[in-house]
N, C-alpha and C positions, 0 to 999 in steps of 0.2 A: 693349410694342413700341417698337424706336430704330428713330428715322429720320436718316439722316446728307445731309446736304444741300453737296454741291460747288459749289463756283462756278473761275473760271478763276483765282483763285488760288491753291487747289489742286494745279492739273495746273503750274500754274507754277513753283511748291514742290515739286512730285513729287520729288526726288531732289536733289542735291549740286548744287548751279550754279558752273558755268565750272571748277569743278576740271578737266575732262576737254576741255576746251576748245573748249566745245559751248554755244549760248545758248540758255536754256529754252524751252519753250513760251511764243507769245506772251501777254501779255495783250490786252485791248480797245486802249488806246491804242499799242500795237506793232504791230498787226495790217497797217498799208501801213508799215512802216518801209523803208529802205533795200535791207535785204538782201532782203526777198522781190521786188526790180525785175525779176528775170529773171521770175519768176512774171505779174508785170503785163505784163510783154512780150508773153507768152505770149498773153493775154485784150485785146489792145487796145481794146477797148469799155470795160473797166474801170477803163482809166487818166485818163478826166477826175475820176470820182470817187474815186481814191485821191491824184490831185493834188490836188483840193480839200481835201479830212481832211489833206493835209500841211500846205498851205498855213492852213489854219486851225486847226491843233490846233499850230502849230510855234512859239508862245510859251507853251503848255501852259494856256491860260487856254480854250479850248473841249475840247467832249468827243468822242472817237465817234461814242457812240450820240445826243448830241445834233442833231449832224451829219446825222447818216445818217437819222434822223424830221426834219429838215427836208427831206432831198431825196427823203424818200419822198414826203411831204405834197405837193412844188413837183411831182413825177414824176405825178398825177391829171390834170396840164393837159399834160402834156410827155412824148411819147415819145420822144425821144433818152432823156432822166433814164432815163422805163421799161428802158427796154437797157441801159442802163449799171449800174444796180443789179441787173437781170437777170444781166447776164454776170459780176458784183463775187461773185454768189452761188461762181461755178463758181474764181474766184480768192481767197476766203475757204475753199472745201474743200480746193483743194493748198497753200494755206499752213499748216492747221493740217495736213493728212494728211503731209506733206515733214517741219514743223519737230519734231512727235511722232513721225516716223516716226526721223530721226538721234536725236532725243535720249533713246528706249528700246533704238537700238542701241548707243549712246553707252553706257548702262546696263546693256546685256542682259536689260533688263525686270525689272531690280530699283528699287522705285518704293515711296515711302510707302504708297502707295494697296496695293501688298501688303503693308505691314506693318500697315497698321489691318486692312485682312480678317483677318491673323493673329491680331492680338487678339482682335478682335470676335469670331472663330470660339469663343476658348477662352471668353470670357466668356459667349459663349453656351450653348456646352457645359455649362457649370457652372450653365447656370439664370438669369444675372444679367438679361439682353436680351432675353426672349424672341424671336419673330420680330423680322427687319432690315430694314428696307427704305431702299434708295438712291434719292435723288433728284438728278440731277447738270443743270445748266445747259451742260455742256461737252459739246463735239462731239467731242471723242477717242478715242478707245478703252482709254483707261488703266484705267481702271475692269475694263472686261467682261474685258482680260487677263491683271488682279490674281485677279479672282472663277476664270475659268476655269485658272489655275495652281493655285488653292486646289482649284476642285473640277474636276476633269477632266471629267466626266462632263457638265457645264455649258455648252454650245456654243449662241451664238445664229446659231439655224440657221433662225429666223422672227422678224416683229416680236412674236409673241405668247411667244417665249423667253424674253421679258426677263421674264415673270410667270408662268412654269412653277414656280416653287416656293413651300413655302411657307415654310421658313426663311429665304431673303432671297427679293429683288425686285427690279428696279433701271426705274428710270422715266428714260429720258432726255426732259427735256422739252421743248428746244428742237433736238431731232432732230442728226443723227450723221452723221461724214464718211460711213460706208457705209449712210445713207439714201437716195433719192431720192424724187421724186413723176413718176411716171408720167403723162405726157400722150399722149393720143394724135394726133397731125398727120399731115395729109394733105397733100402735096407732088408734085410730079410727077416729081424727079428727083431721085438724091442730095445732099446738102445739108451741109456741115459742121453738131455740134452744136452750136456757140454759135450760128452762122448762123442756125437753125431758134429756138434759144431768145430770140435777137434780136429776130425780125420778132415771134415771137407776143409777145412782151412789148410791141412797138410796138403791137399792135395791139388792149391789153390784157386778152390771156387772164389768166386766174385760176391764176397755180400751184397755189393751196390744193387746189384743185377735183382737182385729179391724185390718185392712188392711190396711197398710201404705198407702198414696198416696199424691202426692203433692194439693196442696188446698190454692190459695192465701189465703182466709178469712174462717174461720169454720162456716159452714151453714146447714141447712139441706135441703134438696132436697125430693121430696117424689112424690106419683101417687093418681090417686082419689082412688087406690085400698087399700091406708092404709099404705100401706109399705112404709116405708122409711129411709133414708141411714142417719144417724146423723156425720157430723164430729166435732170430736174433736179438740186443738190442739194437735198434736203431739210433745209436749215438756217435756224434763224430767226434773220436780219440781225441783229447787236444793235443796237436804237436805241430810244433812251430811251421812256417810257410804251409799251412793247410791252403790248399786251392780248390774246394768243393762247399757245397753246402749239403746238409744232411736231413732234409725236407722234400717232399713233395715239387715237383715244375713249378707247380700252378700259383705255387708261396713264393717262388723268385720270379715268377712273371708279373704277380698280383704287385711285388713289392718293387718291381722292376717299372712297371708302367702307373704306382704312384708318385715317385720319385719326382719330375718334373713340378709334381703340383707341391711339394712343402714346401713350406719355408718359415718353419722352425725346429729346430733338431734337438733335442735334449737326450745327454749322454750322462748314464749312470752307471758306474763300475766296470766301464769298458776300457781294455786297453789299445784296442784297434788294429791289432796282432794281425787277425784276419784278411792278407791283402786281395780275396774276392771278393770280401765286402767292403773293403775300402773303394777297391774301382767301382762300384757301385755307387756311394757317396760321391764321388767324384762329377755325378751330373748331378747334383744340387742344382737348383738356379744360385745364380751369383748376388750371393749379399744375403744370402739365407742369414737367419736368426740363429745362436747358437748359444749352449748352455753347455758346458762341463762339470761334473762332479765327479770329482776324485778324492783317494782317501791322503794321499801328498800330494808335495810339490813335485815330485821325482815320476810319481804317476802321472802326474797332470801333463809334465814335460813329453814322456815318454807317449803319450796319445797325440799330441800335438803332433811330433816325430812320425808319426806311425800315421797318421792321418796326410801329411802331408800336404799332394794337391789340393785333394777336399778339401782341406781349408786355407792353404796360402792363396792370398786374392782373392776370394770367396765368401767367406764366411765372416759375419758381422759377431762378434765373440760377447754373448751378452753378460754372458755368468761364468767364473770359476771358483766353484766352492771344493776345498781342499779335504774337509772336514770329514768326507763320504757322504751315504746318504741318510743320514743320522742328522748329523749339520742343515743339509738342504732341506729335510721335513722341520727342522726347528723354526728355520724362517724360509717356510716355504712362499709365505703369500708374497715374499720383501722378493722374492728370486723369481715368480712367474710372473707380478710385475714389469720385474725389468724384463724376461722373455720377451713379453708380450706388447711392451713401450712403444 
């Protein structure tokens, strides 16, 4: 079994940058840049805290997600903080849904990520892969519209879609712009939805606790009787030591009880930050096959680092390509070769 594992370097690499004169999907540290200020407009709750990430990552010596776990942390005594990260969620979805949305029209949805499906299909075809399963950190949808151009008949039309088959799989773990979680609130009058997602964050409800379900756009929905259903996004903030996943059980069980059987790993744009999915990797079988693509040296280090047990003693290091995934589609057939040697 290969498991191919995304991170937002990836989706960032996806295709040709600025030929077309179009700026890729962000990464972590692009995420409040400049150009999405109309977006912040839009969320005024969310702009103390994408001024701070400015104001503090803007000699490039802090991070993110460092960032963002402190003002979660400060946010248990403070509900201003609560609302502001609260509504930051609903301004982190249209920035990535907006900047993937231009730059696969930009594309016409030809994207790396269907050119490894294509490989991956034939080598599978021939025996070399057995079953595939994708594990992606990213909240876009590049992935599910690589897979669904390969197989038409592939449509996620439930969160349970994503594990309908058994030649691939795809695990989004930290949940997807057309996720949400369903809350149910009770108000007396109509309410705008950030409004509604506002006070309950002030007054702090539990997102978690909401009902997954898919949700092109977070809206709320409601009856003249009051009640009504608020969704959220369902996306998990990046901020450093994250200890959850932002999916469904059934995708950390599914992904939990394949795990025994890989044994080949291929890792694209990931930096391994995630220490609940790192102990995850950690029961690899020993001597698994492994592939790294990074966009440096410095990253390539820093996954090593970060990965740790999973791979000291473990892991047979087939591939590091430094290049990104730009590099590795160049000479892909010369790298899944040696994967697969």
């Amino acid at each position: 079994m290969l498991l191919v594992i995304f991170g937002a370097g990836a989706s960032h690499d996806s295709a040709d940058q600025y030929v077309l004169g179009e700026l890729p999907p962000p990464l972590a540290k692009d995420l409040v840049a400049d150009r999405f200020s109309d977006i912040a407009a839009a969320f005024p709750s969310s702009q103390p805290v994408i001024a701070r990430l400015r104001s503090r990552m803007s000699d490039g010596t802090a991070s993110l997600e460092k960032e963002l776990a402190e003002l979660a942390e400060r946010s248990k005594d403070q509900p201003e903080r609560r609302e502001q990260l609260m509504i930051f969620r609903y301004y982190l979805q249209r920035v990535i849904a907006r900047s993937v949305g231009e730059w696969m029209t930009k594309h016409n949805n030809f994207t790396r990520y269907l050119d490894l499906v294509n490989e991956l299909y034939d080598r599978q075809q021939a025996g070399q892969t057995g079953p595939i399963r994708f594990a992606t950190f990213n909240y876009d949808l590049m992935l599910e519209e690589a897979l669904h151009t390969m197989f038409p008949d592939w449509n996620v039309a439930t969160l349970g879609s994503y594990l309908s088959g058994e030649d691939f799989r795809v695990f989004k773990l930290h949940g997807s712009i057309n996720w949400v979680r369903v809350l149910p609130v009770q108000i007396n009058h109509a309410e705008a939805t950030t409004g509604v997602a506002a006070r309950i964050a002030r007054d702090g409800v539990d997102v978690g606790s909401g009902m997954l379900a898919l949700g092109d756009y977070p809206e709320m929905v409601g009856a003249p009787t009051g009640h009504y259903e608020l969704q959220v996004p369902a996306l998990a903030v990046p901020m450093a030591n994250k200890t959850e996943f932002e999916c469904p059980g059934e995708h950390v069980d599914s992904l939990s009880g394949d795990i025994d059987a890989v044994t080949h790993v291929l890792i694209i744009g990931w930096r391994g930050a995630e220490r609940h999915a790192v102990e995850l990797l950690a029961r690899l079988r020993p001597q698994y096959k492994l592939g790294l693509v990074s966009g440096t040296e410095d990253d390539a280090s820093e996954l090593m680092r970060n990965l740790g047990s999973a791979v000291e003693g473990r892991a047979d290091l087939r591939i590091t390509e430094l290049g990104g995934f730009v590099a590795f589609m160049a000479h892909v057939d010369t790298h899944l070769r040696a994967l697969f040697a």
